[in-house]
C-alpha positions as CSV (number, residue, x, y, z in Angstrom):
1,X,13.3,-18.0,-60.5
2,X,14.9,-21.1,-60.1
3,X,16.8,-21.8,-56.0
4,X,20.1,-21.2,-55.9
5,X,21.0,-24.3,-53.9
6,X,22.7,-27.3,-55.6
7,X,23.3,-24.7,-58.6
8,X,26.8,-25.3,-60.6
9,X,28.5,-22.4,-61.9
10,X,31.9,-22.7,-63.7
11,X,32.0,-26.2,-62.4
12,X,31.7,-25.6,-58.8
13,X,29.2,-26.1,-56.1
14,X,27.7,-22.6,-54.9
15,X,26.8,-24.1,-51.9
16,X,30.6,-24.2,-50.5
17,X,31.0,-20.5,-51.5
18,X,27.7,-18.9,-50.2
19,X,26.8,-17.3,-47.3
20,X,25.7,-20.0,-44.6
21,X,23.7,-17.5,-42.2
22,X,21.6,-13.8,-43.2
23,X,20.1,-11.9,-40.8
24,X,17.3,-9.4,-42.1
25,X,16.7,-6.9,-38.9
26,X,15.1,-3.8,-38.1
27,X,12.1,-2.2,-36.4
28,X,8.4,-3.1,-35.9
29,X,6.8,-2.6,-39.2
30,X,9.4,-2.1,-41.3
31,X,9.2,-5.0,-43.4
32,X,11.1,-8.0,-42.3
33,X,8.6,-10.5,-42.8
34,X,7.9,-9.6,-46.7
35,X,12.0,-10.0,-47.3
36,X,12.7,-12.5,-45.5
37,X,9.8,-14.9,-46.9
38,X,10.5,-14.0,-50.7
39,X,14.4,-14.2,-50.1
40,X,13.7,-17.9,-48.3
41,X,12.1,-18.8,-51.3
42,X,15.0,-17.8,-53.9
43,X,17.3,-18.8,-51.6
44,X,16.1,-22.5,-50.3
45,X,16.4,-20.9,-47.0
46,X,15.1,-22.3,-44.0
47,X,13.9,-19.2,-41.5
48,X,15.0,-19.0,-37.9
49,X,12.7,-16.3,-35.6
50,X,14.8,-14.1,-33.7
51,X,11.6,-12.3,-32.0
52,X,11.1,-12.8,-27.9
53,X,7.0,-13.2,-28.4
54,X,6.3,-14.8,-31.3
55,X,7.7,-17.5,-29.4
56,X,4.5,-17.8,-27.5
57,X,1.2,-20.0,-28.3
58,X,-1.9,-17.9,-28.7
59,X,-0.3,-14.3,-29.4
60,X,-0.7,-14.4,-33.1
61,X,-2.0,-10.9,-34.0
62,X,-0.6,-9.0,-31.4
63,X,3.0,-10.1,-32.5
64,X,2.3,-9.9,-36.1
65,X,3.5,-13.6,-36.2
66,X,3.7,-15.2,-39.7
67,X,-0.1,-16.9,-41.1
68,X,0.0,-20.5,-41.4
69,X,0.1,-20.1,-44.7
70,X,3.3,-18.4,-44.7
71,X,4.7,-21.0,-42.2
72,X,3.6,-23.5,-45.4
73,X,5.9,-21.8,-47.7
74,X,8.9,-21.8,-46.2
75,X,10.4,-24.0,-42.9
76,X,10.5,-21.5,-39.8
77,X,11.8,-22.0,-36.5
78,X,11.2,-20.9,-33.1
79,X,7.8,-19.8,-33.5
80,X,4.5,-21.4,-31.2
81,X,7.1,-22.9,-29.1
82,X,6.0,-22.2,-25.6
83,X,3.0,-21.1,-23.9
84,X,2.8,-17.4,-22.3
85,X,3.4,-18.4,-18.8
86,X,6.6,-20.5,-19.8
87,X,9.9,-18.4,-19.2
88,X,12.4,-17.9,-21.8
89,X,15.2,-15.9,-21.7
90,X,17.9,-14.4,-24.7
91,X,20.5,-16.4,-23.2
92,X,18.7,-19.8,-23.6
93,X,17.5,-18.4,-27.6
94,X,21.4,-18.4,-28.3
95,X,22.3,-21.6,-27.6
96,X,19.4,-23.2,-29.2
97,X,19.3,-20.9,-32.0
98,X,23.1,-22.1,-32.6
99,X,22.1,-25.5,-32.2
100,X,18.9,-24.9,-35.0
101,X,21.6,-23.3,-37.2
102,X,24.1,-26.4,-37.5
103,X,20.8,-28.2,-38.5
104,X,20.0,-26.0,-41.2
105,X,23.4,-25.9,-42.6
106,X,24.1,-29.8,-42.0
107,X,20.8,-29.7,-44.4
108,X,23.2,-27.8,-47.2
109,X,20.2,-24.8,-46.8
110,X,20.5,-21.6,-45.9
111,X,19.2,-20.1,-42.7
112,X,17.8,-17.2,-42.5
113,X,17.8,-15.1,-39.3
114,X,14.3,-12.6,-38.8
115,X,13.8,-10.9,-36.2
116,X,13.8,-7.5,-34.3
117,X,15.1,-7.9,-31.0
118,X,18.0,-6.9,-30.5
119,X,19.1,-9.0,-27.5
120,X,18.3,-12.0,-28.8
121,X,20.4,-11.4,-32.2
122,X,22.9,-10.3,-29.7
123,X,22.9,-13.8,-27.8
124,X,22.7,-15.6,-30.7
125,X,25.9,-14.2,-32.6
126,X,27.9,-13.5,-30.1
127,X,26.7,-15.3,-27.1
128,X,25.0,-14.2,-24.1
129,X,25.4,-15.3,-20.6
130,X,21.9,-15.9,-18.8
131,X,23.3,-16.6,-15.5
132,X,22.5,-19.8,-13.1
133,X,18.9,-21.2,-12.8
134,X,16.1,-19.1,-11.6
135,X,15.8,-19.0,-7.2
136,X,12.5,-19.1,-6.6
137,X,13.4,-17.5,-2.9
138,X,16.3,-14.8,-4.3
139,X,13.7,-13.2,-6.9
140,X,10.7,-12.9,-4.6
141,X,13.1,-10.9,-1.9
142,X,14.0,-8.8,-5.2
143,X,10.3,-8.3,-6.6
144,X,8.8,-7.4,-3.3
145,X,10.9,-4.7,-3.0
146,X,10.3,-3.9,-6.9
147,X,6.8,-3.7,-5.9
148,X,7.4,-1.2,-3.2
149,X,10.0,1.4,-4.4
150,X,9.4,0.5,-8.6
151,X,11.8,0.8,-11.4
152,X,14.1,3.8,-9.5
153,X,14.7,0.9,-6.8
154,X,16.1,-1.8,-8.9
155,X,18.4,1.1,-11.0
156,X,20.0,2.7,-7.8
157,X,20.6,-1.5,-6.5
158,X,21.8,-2.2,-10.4
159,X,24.5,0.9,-9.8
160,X,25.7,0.0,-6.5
161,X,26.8,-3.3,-7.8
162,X,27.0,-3.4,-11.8
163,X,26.9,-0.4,-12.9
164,X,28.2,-1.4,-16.3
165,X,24.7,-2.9,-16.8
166,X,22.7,-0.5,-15.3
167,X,23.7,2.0,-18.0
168,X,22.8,-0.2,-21.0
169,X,19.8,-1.7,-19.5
170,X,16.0,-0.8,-20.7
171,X,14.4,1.1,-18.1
172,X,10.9,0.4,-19.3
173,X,12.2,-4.2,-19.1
174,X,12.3,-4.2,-15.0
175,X,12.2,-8.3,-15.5
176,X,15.9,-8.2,-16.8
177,X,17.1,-5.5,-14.0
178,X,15.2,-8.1,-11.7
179,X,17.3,-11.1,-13.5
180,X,20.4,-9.1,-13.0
181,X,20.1,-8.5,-9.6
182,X,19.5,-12.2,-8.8
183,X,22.4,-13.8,-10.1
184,X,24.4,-10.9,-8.6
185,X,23.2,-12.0,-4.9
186,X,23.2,-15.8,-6.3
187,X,26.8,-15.6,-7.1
188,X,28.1,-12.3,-5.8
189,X,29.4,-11.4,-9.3
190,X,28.2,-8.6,-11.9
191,X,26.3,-10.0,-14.8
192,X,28.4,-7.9,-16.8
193,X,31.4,-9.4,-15.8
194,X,29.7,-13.1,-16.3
195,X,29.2,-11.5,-20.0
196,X,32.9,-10.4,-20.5
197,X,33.5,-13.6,-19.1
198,X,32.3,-15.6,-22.0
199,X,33.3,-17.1,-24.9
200,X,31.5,-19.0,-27.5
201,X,31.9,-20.3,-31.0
202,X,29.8,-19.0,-33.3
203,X,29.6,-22.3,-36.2
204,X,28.4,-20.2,-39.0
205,X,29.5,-17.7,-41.2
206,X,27.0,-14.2,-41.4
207,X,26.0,-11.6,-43.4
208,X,23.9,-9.0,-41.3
209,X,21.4,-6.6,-42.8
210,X,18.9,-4.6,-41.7
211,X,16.3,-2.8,-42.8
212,X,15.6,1.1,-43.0
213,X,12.5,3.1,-43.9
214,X,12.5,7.4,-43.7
215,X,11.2,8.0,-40.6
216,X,7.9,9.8,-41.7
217,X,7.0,6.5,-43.6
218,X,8.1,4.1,-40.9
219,X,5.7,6.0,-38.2
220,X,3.1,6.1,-41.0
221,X,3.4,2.1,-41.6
222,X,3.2,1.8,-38.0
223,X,0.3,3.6,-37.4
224,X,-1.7,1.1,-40.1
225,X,0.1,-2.1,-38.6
226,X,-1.9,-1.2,-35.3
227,X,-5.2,-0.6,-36.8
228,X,-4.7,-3.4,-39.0
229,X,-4.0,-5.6,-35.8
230,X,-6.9,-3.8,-34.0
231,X,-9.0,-4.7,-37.1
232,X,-7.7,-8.4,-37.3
233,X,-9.2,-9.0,-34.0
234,X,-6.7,-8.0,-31.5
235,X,-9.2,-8.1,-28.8
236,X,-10.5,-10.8,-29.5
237,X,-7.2,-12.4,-29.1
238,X,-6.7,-11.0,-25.6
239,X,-10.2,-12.0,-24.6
240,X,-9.1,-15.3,-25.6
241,X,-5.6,-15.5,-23.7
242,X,-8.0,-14.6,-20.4
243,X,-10.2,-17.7,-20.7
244,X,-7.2,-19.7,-21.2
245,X,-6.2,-18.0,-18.0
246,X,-3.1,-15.4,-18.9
247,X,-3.2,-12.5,-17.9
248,X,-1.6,-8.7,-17.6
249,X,0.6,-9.9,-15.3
250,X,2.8,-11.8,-17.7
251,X,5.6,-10.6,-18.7
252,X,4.7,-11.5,-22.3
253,X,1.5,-10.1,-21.7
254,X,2.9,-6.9,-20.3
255,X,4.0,-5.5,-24.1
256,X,3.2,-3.2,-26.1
257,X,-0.2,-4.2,-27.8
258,X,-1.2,-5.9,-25.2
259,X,-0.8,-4.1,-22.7
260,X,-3.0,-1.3,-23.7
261,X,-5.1,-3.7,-24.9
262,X,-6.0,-5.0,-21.3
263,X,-6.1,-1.7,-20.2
264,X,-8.6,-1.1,-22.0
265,X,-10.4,-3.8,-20.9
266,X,-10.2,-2.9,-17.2
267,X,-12.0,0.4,-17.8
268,X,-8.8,2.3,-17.4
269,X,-8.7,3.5,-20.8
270,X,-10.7,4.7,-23.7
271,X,-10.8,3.2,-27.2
272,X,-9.4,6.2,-28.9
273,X,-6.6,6.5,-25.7
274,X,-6.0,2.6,-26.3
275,X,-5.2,3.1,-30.1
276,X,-3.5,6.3,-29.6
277,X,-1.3,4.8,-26.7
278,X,-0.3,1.6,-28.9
279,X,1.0,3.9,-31.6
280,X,2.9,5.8,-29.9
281,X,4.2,3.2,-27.3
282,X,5.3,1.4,-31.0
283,X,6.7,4.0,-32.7
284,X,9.0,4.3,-28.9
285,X,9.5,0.4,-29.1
286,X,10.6,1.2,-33.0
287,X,13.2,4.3,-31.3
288,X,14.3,2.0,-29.1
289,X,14.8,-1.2,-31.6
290,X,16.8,1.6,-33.7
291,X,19.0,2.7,-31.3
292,X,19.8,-0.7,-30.4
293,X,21.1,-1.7,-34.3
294,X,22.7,1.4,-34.8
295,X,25.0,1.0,-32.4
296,X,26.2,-2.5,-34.5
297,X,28.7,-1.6,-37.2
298,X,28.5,-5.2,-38.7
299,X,24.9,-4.6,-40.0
300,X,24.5,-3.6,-43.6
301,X,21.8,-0.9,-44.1
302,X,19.5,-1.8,-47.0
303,X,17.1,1.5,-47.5
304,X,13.5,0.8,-48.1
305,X,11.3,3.0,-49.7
306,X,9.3,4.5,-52.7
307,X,10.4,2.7,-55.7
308,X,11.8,-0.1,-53.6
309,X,9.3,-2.7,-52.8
310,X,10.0,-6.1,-51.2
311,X,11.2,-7.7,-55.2
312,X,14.1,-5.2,-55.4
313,X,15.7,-5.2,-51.9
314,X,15.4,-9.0,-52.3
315,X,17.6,-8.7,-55.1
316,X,20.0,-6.0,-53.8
317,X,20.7,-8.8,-50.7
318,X,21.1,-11.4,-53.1
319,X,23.8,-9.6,-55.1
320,X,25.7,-8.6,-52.1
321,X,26.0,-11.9,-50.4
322,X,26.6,-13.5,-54.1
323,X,28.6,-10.6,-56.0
324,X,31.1,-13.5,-58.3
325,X,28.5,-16.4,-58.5
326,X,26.7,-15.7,-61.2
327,X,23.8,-16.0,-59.0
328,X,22.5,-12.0,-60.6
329,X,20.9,-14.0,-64.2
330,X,18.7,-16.3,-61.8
331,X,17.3,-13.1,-60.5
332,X,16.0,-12.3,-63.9
């Protein structure tokens, strides 16, 4: 099939009346990857990675990051970009994810949003407020007493003063109730409010799918995506991550993969308890990552499933951003 960009139909240039921005969302292990690469391709697409750890050197197999190879076929962005001690934060994503965008676009491509978590595609569509710099002194008052009275300290502090937060916040992401609570006692204002508080302009035009598999399959693919990471050399990985000196302690570290992965290495766990604990813990993070999309009325479901392999949905997307192009015959 021959890229849509630069194609003339009826004597006028696509490019002006296409789609400037797609997302392609959903869960861990629901396909995203597969799309996205073959709709980049049709599509001169350039992809932008909305996913908080593939940002991170050295945590290849463990975040199911895209092969070099891949990486070869089409531009991406936002991948192998720090390393896992560096902090990064949804807020900071947005505005550079914005920033990437306008590049794409000034480049008369498409960009193409991947990516599964749902705060960042959050910051990055409708802005997100990250709050002041870091204070050294502010968060180790707040993570000393994290470390004494745990996650039901920082909710009952979080609903004293924001409570708006504290009942949309992760219980199991304690670093983002700690965030909270720091630029509350930095600048004696709710985070929430500093959210209502903002406005940004969004300099692209979207078109927001995501992606859906029966939940029988999904748990199913879910299962073999962690033996095939376990397979791939996920321990290996981590064993590498130690000599380079990271470890559990991380916040990107402390997710799920790793996590039971270095508990297994500590002797706390069995094998069979690590791979039974990463499956579930995924098919939770997948319940979670759900949740969190279903509550977004902008995002157009596209069903996956027997029948439907990575070829056809391709073209179902293409059709719906494209319906009067003409665009359907290159598809053929």
């Amino acid at each position: 099939m021959r890229p849509l960009a630069g194609i003339a139909f009826a004597g006028r240039d696509v490019y002006r009346d296409r789609v400037q921005t797609i997302f392609i969302l959903g869960p861990t292990a629901v396909g995203k990857s597969a799309v996205a690469l073959e709709l980049a391709q049709k599509l001169e697409a350039e992809l932008v990675s909305a996913d908080s750890m593939q940002v991170y050197r050295g945590m290849d197999i463990g975040t199911a990051k895209p092969t070099a190879a891949e990486r070869a076929r089409v531009p991406h962005h936002f991948i192998d970009i720090l390393d896992p001690d560096q902090y990064y934060s949804a807020g900071e994503f947005g505005v550079r994810g914005r920033e990437e965008i306008v590049r794409i676009l000034s480049r008369e491509r498409v960009a193409l949003v991947v990516g599964g978590s749902g705060l960042y595609v959050r910051s990055l569509i409708d802005g997100f407020f990250d709050g002041p710099p870091a204070d050294p002194e502010v968060r180790s008052t707040i993570e000393q007493r994290f470390a004494v009275g745990g996650v039901k300290m920082l909710l009952g502090e979080l609903r004293r003063v924001d409570p708006v937060f504290a009942a949309r916040v992760d219980p199991t992401k304690p670093r983002r109730m700690i965030r909270a609570l720091e630029v509350f006692h930095m600048t004696g204002v709710p985070i929430s409010q500093l959210h209502a508080r903002l406005k940004v302009e969004i300099p692209f035009r979207a078109r927001i799918f995501g992606l859906a598999w029966p939940k029988p399959e999904l748990h199913k693919r879910i299962g073999q995506r962690c033996t095939m990471m376990l397979e791939g050399g996920l321990l290996d990985e981590v064993e590498d991550l130690v000599r380079r000196g990271y470890g559990p302690g991380l916040n990107a570290l402390n997710t799920v993969g790793y996590a039971e992965a270095f508990a297994f290495r500590a002797g706390e766990i069995t094998r069979d308890e690590m791979v039974e604990l990463f499956c579930r813990n995924t098919r939770r993070y997948a319940k979670r990552q759900m949740t969190w999309f279903r509550r977004d009325e902008r995002i157009e479901w596209v069903e996956m499933g027997e029948g439907r392999d990575v070829q056809v949905v391709v073209e179902e997307i293409v059709k719906r951003c494209y319906p009067n192009s003409g665009v359907n015959s290159l598809l053929s």
